[in-house]
N, C-alpha and C positions, 0 to 999 in steps of 0.2 A: 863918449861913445856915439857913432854915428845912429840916428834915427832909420829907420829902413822901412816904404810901405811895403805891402805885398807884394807888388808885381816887380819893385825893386829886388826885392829875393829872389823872386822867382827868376828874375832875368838874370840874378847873378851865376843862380847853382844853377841853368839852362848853360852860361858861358864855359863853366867849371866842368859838369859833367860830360858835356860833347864838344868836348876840347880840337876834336879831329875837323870839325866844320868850323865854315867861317860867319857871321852873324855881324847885319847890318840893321839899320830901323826898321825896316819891310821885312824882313825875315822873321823878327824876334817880333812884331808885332800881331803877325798870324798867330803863334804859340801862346802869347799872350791874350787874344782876344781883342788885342787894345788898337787902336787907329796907329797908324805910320806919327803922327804929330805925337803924341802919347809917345808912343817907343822912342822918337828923338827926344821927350824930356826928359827920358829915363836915362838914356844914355849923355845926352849933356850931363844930368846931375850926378851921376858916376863918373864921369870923366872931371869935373871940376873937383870931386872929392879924392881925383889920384888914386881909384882903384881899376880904372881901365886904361889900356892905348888904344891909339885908332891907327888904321891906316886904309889912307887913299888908294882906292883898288880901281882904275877907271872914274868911272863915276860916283861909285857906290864908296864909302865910309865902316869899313870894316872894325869890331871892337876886339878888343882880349883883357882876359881879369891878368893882372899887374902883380901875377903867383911869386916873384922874386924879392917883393913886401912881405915884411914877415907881421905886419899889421893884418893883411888883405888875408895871408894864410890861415893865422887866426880868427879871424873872420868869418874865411870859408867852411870852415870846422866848426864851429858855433851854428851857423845855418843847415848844413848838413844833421849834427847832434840836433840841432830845433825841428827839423822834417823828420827825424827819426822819431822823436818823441809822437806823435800820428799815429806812430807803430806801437804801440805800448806792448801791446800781446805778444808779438815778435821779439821785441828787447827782454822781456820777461824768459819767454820759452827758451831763446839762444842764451841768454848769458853768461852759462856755463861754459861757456867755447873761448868771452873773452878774457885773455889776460893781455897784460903790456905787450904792445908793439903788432898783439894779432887785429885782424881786421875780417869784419863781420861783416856781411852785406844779403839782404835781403832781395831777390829781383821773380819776374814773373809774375803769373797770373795769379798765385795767394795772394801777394800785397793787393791786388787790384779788386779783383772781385774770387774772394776765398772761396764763396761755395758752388763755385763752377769749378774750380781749380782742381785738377789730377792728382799735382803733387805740389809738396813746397820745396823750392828751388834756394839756394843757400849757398854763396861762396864765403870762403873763410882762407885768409891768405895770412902766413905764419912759417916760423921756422921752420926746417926741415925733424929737427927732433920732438916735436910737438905733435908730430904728426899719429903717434900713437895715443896721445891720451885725444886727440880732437880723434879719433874712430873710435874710443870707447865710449865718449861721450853723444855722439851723434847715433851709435847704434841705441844707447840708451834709450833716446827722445824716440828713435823710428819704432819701438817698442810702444810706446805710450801715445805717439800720437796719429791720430785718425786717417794721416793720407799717409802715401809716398815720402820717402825727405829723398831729394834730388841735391845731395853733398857736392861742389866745385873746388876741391882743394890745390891752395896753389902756393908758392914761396913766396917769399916779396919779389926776389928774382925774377922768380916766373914772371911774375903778371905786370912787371917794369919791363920785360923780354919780349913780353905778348903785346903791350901798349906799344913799344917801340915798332915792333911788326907791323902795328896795324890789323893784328887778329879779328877780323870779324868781329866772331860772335863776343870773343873778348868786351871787344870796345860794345860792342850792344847792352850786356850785359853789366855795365859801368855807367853807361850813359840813362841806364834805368833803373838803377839799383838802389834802393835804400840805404844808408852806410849806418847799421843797427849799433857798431861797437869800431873805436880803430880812428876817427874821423881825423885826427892830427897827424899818424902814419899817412895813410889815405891820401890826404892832399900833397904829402912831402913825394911819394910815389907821382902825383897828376907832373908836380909843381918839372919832374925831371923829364915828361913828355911834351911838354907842351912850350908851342912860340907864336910868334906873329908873323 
């Protein structure tokens, strides 16, 4: 099993989640806090371990995570579930919503800073017949619990429809989102939008 620091993670689900931008060493080095020399180690050491390509853009040396490994995918699902676990309360509170193949996702200002926050924002993307017990269950919580629940429901359809679009708020809401339940669907959904 590969070793991985921090910022190594960090730079992979940054490559994973905002699949729609492009990311070189100066780019990913601002997000990271870290010097331009630092972001090119990161990125060498990911590239000699075959989980990014590069490509020559002008000048600039653009990366992408290598989603057609089903090493890397597993991978990206494991880091994902590891940033979820952060969440504890949230994985807790939702878990009634996940079963196989649904996909939970946490985003907005609860996860960030809760007790500023209006409401708790929630996408849950699942079959279309499911769609009745995840409204019995969601009204349930919004009964018990102390904010707003701000529900995003969507098919797997949908929101492979809405990535391919290019939906805004879609893609905002992905490239911020917590993935609380779902993380192996999830990436198989990124793995069909995204290229170099």
């Amino acid at each position: 099993m590969l070793s991985l620091t921090q910022k190594e993670r960090k730079a992979i689900l940054i490559l994973f989640k905002d699949f729609t931008s492009f990311y070189n060493a100066n780019s990913i080095s601002k997000i990271l806090s870290i010097s331009h020399v630092g972001a090119q180690k990161i990125f060498k050491r990911l590239l000699n371990e075959n989980l990014l390509t590069s490509k020559k853009i002008g000048k600039s040396i653009i990366y992408k995570l290598r989603l057609e490994d089903d090493y890397i995918s597993k991978l990206i699902a494991f880091l994902l579930a590891d940033e979820a676990n952060n969440f504890k309360r949230w994985k807790e509170e939702f878990k009634g919503l996940f079963k196989k193949d649904r996909i939970v996702m946490m985003f907005g200002s609860a996860i960030k800073t809760y007790n500023k926050a209006k409401d708790i924002d929630i996408m849950i993307v699942m079959d279309k017949k499911d769609i009745k017990e995840v409204n019995n269950i969601l009204k349930e919580k919004q009964e018990i619990l102390p904010k707003n629940l701000h529900a995003i429901k969507l098919t797997h359809k949908d929101l492979l429809e809405n990535l391919k679009k290019k939906n805004k708020a879609i893609i905002d809401i992905v490239k911020n989102a917590i993935i609380t339940y779902g993380q192996d669907k999830y990436v198989e959904i990124i793995k069909n939008v995204t290229s170099l």
